[in-house]
N, C-alpha and C positions, 0 to 999 in steps of 0.2 A: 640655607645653602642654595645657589644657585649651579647648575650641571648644563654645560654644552656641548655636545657631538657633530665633529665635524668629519668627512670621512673624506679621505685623501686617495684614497685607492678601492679595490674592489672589496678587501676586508679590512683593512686599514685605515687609523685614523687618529687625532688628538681630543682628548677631553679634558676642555676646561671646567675647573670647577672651583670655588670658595672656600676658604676657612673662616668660620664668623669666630666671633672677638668671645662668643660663649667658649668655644673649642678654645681658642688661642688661649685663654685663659689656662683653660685645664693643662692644655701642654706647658707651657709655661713654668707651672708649679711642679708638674710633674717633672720638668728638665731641671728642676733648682732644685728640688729632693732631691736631686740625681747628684749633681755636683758639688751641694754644700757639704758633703759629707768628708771631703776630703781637703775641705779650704781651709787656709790658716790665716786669717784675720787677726793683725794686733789688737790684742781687748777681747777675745771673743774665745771662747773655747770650740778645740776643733767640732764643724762640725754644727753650731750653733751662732752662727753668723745669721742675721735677718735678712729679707729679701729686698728690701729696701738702700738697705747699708751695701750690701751685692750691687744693686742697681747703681748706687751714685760711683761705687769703685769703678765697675767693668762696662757696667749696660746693658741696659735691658737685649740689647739687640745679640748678644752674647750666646743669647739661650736657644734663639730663634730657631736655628738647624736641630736642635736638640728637642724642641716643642715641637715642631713640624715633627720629624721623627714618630715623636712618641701618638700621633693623634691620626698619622697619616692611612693606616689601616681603615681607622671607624671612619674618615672622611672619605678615601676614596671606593669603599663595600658598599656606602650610601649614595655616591656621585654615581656609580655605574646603574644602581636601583634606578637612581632617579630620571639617567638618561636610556634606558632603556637597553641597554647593550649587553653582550655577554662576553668578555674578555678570554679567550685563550693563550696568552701572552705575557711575559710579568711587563708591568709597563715601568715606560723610561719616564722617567718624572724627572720636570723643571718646573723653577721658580718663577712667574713672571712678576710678581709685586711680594714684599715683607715689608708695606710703610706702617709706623706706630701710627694706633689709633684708626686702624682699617682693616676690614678682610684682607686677607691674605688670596693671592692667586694663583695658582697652580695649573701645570699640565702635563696630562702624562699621555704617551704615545702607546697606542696598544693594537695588539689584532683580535679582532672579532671571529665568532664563528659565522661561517659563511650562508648565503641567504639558499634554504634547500627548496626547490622547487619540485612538490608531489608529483607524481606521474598514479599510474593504476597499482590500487596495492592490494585491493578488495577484489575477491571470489577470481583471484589469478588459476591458470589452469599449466599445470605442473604433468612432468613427464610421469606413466605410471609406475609404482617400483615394483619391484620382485617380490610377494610375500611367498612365494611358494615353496615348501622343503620336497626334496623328494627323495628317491630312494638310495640317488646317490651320493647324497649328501651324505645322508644316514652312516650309510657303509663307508666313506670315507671316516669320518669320525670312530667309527670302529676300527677303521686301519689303523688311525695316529694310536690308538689303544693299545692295537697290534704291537705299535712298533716300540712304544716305552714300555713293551714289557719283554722284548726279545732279550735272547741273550746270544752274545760273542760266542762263537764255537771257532778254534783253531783249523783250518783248512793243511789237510797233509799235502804237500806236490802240488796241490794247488793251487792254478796266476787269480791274482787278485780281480775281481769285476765292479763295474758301479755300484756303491751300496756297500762293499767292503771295507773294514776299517784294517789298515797296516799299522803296525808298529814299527817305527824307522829312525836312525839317528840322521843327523843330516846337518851340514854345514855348506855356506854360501861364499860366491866368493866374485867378484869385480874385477875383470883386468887382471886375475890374478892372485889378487890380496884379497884373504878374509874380508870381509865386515862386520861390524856390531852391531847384534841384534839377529845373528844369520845362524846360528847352530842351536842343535837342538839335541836331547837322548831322548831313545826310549819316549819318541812322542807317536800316540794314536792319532790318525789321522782316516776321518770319512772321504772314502773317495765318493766325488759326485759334490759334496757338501760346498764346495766353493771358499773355501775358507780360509785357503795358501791363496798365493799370487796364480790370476790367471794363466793356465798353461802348466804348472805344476802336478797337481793332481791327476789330468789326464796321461802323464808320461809314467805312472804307477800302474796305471792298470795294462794287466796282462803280467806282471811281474809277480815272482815267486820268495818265499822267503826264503834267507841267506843271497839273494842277488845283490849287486853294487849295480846301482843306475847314478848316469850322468843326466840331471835335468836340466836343461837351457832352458831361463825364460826370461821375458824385456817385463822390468817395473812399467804400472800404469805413470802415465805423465802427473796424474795428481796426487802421485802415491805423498805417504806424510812424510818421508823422509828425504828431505831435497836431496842428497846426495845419491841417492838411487832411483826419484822419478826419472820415467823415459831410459833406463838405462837399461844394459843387457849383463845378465849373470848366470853362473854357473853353479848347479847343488850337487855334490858328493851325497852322494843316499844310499844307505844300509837300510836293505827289508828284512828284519827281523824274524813280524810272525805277519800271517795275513789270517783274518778274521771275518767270517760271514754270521748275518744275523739268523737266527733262529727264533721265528716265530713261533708262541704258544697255538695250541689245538682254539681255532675257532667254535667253543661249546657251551652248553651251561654251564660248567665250573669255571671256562674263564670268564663269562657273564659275574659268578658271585665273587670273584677274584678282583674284578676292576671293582664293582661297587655291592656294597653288602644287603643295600636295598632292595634289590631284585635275585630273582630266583632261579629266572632263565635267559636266554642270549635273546628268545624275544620282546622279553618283558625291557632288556637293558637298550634294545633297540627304540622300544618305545618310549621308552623315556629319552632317550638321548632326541628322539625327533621331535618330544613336547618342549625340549632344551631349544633343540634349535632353531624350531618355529618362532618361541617365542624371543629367542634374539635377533632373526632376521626381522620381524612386523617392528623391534623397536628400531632396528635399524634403517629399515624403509620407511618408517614415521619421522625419523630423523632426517633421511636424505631429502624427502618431500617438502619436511618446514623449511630446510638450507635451501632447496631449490625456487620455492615461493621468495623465502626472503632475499635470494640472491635476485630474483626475479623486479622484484618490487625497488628494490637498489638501483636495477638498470633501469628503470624507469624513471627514476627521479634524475634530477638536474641540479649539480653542484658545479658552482662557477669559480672558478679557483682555489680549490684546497690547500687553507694553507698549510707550509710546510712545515710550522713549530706544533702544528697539532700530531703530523706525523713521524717527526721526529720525538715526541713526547711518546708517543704510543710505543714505537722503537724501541725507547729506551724502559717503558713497561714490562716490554715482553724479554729482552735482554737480563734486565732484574731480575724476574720469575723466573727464568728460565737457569741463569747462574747459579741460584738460591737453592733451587733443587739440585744443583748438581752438589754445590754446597752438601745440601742435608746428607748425600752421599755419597761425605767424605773427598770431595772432590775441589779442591782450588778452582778459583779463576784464572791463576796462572798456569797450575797442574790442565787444567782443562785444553789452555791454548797451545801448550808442549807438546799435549797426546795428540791433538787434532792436529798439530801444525801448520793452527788456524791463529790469527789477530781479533784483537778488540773491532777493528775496521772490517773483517770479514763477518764476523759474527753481527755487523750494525746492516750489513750489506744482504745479509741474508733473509732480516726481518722486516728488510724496508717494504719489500710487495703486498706482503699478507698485514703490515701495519695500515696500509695506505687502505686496503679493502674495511679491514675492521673500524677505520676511523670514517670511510663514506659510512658503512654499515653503521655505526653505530647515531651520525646525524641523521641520518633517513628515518632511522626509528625515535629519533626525538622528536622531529617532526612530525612523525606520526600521530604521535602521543600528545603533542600539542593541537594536531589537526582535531581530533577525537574527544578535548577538549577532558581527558581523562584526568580524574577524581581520586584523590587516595582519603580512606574514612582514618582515623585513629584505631577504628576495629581492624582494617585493614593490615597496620601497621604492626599492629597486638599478634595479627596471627605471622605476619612474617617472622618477627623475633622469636618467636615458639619453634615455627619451621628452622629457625639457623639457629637456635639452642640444641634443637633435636639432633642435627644435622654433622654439626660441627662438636656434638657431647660438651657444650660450654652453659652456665649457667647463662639464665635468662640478664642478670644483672652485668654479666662482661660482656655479654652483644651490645647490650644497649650503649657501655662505654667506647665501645670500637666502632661505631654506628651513631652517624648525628643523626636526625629527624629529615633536614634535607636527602641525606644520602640514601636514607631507608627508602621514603617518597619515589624518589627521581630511579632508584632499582624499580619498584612496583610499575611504577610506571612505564618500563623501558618492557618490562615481561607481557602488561598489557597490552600495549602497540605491539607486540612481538604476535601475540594471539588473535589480536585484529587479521595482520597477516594470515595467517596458518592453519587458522580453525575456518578461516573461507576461503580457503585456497581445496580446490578440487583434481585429482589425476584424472588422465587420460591416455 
């Protein structure tokens, strides 16, 4: 085989490359098994026609599209080997020669990953983060405690205040006329909580139960329902009952009340600050490596990104992202109804943070190529163990969902990830 690279733009280019008459063969036979199966040859039973008697009927050259075809995977996996490149691209492939009794010619038009030029990635100096818990933290976390364990007490003659929950029927209306989706019974509603239309909530407080309130309020402009973005409406509201929270006695009993493990309220405060110590240091170890790698990114130098790389990434995180909604019950169509969102806003949404993770993700291949990093077979032995452990899958379906390349080129993207991050220092 011969393989030439010619490159026409800044990531783009053609490669020509051969089919020798070894390969042409095999496609060949391979495209006649394909076809004889279905010929009907006077003298011959279906199916049983030779390749020969084939040839002087139709011609050899018959098959030609059907032998390319079948060969043209293993020849162009080996063309791009041999020319060095790395395709991101599905390539447009043309014919230049099919003369009998000669290599074949081919070219296909492809885009390459672009040329990443390193900047500083080693012993970067990163903002320093917060590990410190302190004491208000603590007692916050003891409030949210507080507060999922209050209870509703009915308020007599009582106007409702922030933090008060009502019970109200309440229907909406436009211009006049009802709308659908606007009435409501007997619904609790937290004032404060934000959770009706801006301006809603706050025209409750101060009201008493059995009052009738008029609430005006203008829909947001991107509210989901076109017909009521930016527009002005009117609610009929019945207060019901108005309801204040009652917190429990801040004591030891409600110490062994939230958690059985402790004994006393200061025992439950200790622990809750060994809790949250050690979620903030993972959290500020996390913001530090994001900030190094984010660091080492702006440093490097990428010349025209192409855009099938990020439109491919796009449409990654689109998939994942669907899929989960999927798993909970949720259509792609049901999805785009409730949001009042498209296919084209949901593409539009992931194209910023695609185009980051797609530099991010060259920088650190470069890296990994800089570093000139190694993956062992032991290597490889202990990652499958980690993703049998990880994911409760036996060791024998990793290994089927996981080629040898793939497994590699992970290890490898983790180790440049750690070149970064284990010599990156706060400040």
């Amino acid at each position: 085989m011969s393989a030439k690279w010619e490159k026409k733009g800044t990531n783009d280019g053609v490669l020509t490359f051969s089919v020798d008459q070894t390969l042409i063969e095999k496609g060949l036979k391979q495209a006649f098994d394909k076809v004889k199966k279905n010929l009907n040859v006077p003298g011959f039973r279906k199916g049983k026609v030779s390749r020969q008697v084939f040839n002087r009927m139709y011609g050899e050259e018959a098959l030609y599209e059907d032998a390319l075809n079948a060969v043209l995977p293993e020849v162009y996996e080996a063309a791009i080997k041999e020319a060095g490149i790395d395709p991101v691209s599905q390539p447009k492939i043309d014919v230049e020669s099919m003369n009998k009794g000669e290599d074949w010619v081919v070219t296909a038009e492809v885009t390459v990953k672009p040329e990443v030029k390193l900047g500083e990635y080693k012993n970067l100096t990163v903002e320093k983060q917060d590990r410190e818990v302190t004491d208000e933290d603590v007692d916050a976390r003891i409030q949210r405690e507080l507060e999922s364990q209050a209870e509703l007490v009915i308020k007599e003659d009582e106007a409702a205040v922030d933090g008060d929950t009502v019970v109200i029927d309440f229907e909406g209306f436009k211009d006049g006329e009802a709308f659908e989706g606007g009435k409501g019974e007997n619904y609790s509603l937290e004032l404060g909580s934000n959770s009706f239309i801006p301006g809603f909530e706050e025209q409750l407080v101060g009201k008493k139960a059995g009052e009738d309130v008029e609430v005006k309020v203008t829909f947001p402009e991107d509210y989901q329902a076109e017909d009521l973005a930016g527009k002005e409406a009117v609610f009929q509201v019945k207060v019901h009952e108005v309801k204040a929270k009652e917190l429990p006695e801040l004591d030891d009993e409600f110490a062994k009340d939230v958690d059985d493990s402790v004994e006393s309220l200061d025992e439950l405060k200790e622990k809750y600050r060994k809790e949250l110590t050690e979620s903030k240091e993972a959290a500020a170890t996390e913001a530090k490596d994001e900030a190094a790698i984010r660091q080492a990114v702006d440093n490097a130098e990428i010349v025209d990104l192409p855009h099938v790389m990020v439109h491919d990434e796009v449409h990654r995180s689109m998939d994942e992202f669907l899929n989960n909604m999927q798993r909970q019950g949720i259509a792609p169509d049901m999805y785009y109804q409730l949001t009042g969102t498209t296919e084209a806003d949901l593409h539009k949404q992931f194209e910023a943070e695609a185009e980051v993770r797609t530099k991010t993700n060259l920088v650190i291949e470069a890296i990994a190529k800089a570093e000139d990093i190694e993956v062992s077979q032991e290597d490889m032995d202990n990652e499958i163990k980690e993703l049998s452990e990880q994911y409760n899958m036996p060791i024998d379906q990793v290994k089927k969902v996981l080629t040898e390349d793939m497994l590699k080129h992970d290890i490898r993207m983790k180790r440049a990830v750690e070149v970064i991050t284990e010599t990156a220092t706060e400040k």
